[in-house]
mmCIF file of the C-alpha atoms, coordinates in Angstrom:
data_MODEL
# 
_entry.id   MODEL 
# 
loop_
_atom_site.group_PDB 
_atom_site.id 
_atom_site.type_symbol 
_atom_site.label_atom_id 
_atom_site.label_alt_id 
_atom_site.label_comp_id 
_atom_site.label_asym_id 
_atom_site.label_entity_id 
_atom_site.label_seq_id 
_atom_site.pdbx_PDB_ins_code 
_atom_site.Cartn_x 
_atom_site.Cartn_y 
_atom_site.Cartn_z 
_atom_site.occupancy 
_atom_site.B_iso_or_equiv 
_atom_site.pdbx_formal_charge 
_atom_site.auth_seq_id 
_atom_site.auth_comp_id 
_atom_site.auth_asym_id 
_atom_site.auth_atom_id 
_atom_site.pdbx_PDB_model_num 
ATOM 1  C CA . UNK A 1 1  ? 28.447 11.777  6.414   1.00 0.00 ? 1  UNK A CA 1 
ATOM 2  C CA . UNK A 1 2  ? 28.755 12.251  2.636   1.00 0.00 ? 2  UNK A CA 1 
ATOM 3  C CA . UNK A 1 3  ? 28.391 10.107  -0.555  1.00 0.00 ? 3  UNK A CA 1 
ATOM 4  C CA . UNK A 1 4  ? 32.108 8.604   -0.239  1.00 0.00 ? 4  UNK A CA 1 
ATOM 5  C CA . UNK A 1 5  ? 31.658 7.101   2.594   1.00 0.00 ? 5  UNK A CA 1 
ATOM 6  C CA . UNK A 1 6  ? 27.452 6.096   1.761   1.00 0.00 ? 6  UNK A CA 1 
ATOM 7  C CA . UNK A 1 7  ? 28.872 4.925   -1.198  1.00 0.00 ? 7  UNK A CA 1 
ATOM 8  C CA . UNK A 1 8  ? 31.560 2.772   0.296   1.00 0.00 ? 8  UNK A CA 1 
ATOM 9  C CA . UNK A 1 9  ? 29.766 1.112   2.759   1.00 0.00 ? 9  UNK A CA 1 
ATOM 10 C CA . UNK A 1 10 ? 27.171 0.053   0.045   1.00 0.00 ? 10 UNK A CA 1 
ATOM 11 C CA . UNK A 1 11 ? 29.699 -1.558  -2.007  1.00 0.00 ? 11 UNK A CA 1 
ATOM 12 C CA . UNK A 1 12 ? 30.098 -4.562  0.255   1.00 0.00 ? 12 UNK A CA 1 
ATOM 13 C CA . UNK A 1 13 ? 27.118 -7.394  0.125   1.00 0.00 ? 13 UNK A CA 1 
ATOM 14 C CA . UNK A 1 14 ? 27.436 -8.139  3.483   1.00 0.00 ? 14 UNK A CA 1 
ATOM 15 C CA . UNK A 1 15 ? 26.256 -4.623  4.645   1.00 0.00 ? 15 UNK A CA 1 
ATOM 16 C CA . UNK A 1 16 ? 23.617 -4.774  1.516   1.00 0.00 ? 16 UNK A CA 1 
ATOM 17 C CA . UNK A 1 17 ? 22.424 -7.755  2.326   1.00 0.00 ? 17 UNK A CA 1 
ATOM 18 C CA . UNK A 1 18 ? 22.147 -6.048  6.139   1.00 0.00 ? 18 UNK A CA 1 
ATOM 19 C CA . UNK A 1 19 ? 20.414 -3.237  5.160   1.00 0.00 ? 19 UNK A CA 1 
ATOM 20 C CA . UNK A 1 20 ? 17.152 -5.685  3.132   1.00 0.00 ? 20 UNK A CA 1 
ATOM 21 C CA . UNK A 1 21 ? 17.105 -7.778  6.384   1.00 0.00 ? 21 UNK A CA 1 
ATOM 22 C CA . UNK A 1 22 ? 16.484 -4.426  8.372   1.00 0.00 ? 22 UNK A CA 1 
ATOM 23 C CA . UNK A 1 23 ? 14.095 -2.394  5.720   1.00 0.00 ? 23 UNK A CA 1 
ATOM 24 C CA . UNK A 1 24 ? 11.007 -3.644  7.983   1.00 0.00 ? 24 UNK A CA 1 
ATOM 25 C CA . UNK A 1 25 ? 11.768 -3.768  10.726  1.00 0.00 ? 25 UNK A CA 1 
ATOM 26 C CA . UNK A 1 26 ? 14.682 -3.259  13.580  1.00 0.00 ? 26 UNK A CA 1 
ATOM 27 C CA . UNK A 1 27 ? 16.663 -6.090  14.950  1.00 0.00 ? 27 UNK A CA 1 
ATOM 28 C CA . UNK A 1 28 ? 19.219 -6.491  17.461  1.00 0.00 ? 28 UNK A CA 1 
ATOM 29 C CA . UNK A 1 29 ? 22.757 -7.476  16.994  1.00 0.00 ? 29 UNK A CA 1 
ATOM 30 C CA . UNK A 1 30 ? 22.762 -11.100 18.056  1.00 0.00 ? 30 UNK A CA 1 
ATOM 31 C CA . UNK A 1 31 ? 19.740 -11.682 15.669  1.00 0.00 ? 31 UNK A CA 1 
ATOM 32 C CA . UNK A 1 32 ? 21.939 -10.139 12.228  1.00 0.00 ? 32 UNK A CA 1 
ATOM 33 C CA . UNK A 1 33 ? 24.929 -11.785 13.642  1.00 0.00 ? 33 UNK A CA 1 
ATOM 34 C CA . UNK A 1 34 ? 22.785 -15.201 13.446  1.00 0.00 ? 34 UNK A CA 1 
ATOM 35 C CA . UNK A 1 35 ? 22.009 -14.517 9.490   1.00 0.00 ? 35 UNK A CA 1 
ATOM 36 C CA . UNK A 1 36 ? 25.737 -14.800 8.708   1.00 0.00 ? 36 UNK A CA 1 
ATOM 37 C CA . UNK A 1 37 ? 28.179 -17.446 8.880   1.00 0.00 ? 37 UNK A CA 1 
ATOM 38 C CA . UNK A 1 38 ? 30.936 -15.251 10.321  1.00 0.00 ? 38 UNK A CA 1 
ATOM 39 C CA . UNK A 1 39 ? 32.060 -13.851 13.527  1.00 0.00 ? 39 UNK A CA 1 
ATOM 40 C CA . UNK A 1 40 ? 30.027 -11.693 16.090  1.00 0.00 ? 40 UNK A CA 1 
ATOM 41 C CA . UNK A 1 41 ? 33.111 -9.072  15.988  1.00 0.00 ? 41 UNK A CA 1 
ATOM 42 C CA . UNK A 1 42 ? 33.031 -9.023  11.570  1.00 0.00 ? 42 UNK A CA 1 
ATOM 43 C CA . UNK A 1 43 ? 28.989 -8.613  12.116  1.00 0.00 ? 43 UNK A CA 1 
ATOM 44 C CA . UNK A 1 44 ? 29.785 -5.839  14.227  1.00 0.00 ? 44 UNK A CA 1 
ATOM 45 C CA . UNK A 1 45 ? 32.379 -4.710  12.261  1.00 0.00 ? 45 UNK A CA 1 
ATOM 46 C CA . UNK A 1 46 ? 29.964 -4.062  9.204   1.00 0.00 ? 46 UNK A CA 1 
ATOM 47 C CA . UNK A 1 47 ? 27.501 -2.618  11.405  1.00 0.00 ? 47 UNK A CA 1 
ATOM 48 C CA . UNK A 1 48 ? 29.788 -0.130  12.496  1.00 0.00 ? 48 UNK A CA 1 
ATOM 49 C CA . UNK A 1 49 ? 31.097 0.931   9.070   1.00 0.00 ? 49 UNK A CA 1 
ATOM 50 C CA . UNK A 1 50 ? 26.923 1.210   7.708   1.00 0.00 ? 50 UNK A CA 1 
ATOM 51 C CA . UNK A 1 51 ? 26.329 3.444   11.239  1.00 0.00 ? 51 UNK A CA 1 
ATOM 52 C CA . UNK A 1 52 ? 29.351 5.454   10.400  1.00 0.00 ? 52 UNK A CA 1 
ATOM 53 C CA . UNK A 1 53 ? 28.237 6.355   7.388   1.00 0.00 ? 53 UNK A CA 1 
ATOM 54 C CA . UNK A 1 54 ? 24.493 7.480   8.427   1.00 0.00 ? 54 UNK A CA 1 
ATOM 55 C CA . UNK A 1 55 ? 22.727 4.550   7.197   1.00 0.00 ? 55 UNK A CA 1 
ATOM 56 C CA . UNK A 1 56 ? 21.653 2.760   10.638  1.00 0.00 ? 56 UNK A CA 1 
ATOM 57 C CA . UNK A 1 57 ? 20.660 4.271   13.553  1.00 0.00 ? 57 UNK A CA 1 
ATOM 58 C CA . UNK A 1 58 ? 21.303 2.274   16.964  1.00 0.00 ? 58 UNK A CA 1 
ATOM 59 C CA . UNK A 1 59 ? 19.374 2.251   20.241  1.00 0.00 ? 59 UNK A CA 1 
ATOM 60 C CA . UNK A 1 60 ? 20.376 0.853   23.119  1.00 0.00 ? 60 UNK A CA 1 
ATOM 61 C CA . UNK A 1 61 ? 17.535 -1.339  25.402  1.00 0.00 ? 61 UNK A CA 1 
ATOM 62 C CA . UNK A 1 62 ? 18.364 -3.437  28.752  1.00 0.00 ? 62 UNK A CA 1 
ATOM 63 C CA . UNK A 1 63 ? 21.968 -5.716  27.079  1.00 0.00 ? 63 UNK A CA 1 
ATOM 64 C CA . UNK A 1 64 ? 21.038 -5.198  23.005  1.00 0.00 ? 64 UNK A CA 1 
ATOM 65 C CA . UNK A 1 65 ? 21.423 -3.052  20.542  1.00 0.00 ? 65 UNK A CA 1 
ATOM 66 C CA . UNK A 1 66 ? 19.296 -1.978  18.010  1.00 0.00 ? 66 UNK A CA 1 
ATOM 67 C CA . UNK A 1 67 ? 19.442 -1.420  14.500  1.00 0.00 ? 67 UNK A CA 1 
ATOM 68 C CA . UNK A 1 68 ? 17.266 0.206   11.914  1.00 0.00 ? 68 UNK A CA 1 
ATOM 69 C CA . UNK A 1 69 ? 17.661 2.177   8.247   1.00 0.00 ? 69 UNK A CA 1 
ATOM 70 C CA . UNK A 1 70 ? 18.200 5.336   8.570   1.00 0.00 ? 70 UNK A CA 1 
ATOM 71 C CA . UNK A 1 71 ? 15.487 6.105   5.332   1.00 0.00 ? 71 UNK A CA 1 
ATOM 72 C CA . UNK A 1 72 ? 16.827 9.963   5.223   1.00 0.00 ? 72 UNK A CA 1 
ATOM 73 C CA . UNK A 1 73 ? 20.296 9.159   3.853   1.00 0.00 ? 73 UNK A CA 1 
ATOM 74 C CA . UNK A 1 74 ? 18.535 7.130   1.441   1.00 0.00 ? 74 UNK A CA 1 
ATOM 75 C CA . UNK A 1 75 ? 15.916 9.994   0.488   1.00 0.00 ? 75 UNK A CA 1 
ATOM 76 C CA . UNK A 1 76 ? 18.804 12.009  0.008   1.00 0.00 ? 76 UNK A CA 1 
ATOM 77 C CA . UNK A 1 77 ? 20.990 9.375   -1.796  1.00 0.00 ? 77 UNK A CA 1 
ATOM 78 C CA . UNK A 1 78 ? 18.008 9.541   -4.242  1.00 0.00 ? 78 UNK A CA 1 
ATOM 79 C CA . UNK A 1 79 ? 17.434 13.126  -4.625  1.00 0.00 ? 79 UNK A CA 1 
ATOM 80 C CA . UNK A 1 80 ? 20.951 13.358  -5.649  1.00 0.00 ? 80 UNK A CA 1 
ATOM 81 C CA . UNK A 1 81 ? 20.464 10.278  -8.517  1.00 0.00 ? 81 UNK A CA 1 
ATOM 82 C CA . UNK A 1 82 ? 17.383 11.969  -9.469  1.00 0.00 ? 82 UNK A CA 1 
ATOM 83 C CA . UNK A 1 83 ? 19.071 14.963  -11.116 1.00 0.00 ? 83 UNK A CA 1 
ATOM 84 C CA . UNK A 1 84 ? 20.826 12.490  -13.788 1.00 0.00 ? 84 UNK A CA 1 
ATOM 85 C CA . UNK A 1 85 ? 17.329 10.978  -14.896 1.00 0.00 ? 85 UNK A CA 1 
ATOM 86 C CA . UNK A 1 86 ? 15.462 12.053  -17.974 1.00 0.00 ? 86 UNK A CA 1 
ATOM 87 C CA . UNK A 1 87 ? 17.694 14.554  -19.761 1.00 0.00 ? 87 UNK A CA 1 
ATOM 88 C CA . UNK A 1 88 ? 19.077 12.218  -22.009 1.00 0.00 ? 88 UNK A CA 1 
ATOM 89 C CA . UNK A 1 89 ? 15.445 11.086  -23.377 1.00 0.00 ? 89 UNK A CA 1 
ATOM 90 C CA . UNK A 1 90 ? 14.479 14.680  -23.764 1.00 0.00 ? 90 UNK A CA 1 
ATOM 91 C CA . UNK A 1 91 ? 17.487 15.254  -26.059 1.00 0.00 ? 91 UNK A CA 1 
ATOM 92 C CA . UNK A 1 92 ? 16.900 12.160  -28.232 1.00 0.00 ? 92 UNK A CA 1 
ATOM 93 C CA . UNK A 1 93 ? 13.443 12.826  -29.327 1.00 0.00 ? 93 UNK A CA 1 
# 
């Protein structure tokens, strides 16, 4: 996926606030659902917005699903911020 959509999905807390519970560590559905006070179906509406734009990956075990960062959108999320940093400083001194 590209930045629009990376950059999309992060706009909405909901799916931030997703993304810090899973930065250790994977967790099913049911448990991220349990974090919010909303429906099962809007849970798995935001996860399916964050996996459609590259940030989760999903596996599938016995009834559950899944969920964990994928850290290489974020490397590359990044890399791309990284090219903006510095210049200005150089310029002003």
């Amino acid at each position: 996926m590209g930045f629009p959509e990376t950059f999309k999905a992060l706009a909405d807390p909901v799916r931030r606030e997703i993304l810090e519970m899973l930065k250790d560590k994977k967790m099913s559905a049911g448990e991220i659902a349990q974090q919010f006070d909303m429906t099962a179906a809007t849970v798995s509406y935001h996860l399916s917005k964050l996996k459609k734009a590259g940030l989760l990956f999903e596996t599938k075990y016995k009834n559950y699903i899944y969920y964990e960062i994928n850290i290489s959108v974020f490397e590359e999320i990044m890399l791309w911020f990284s090219q903006f940093g510095g210049k200005n400083d150089e310029k002003n001194k």
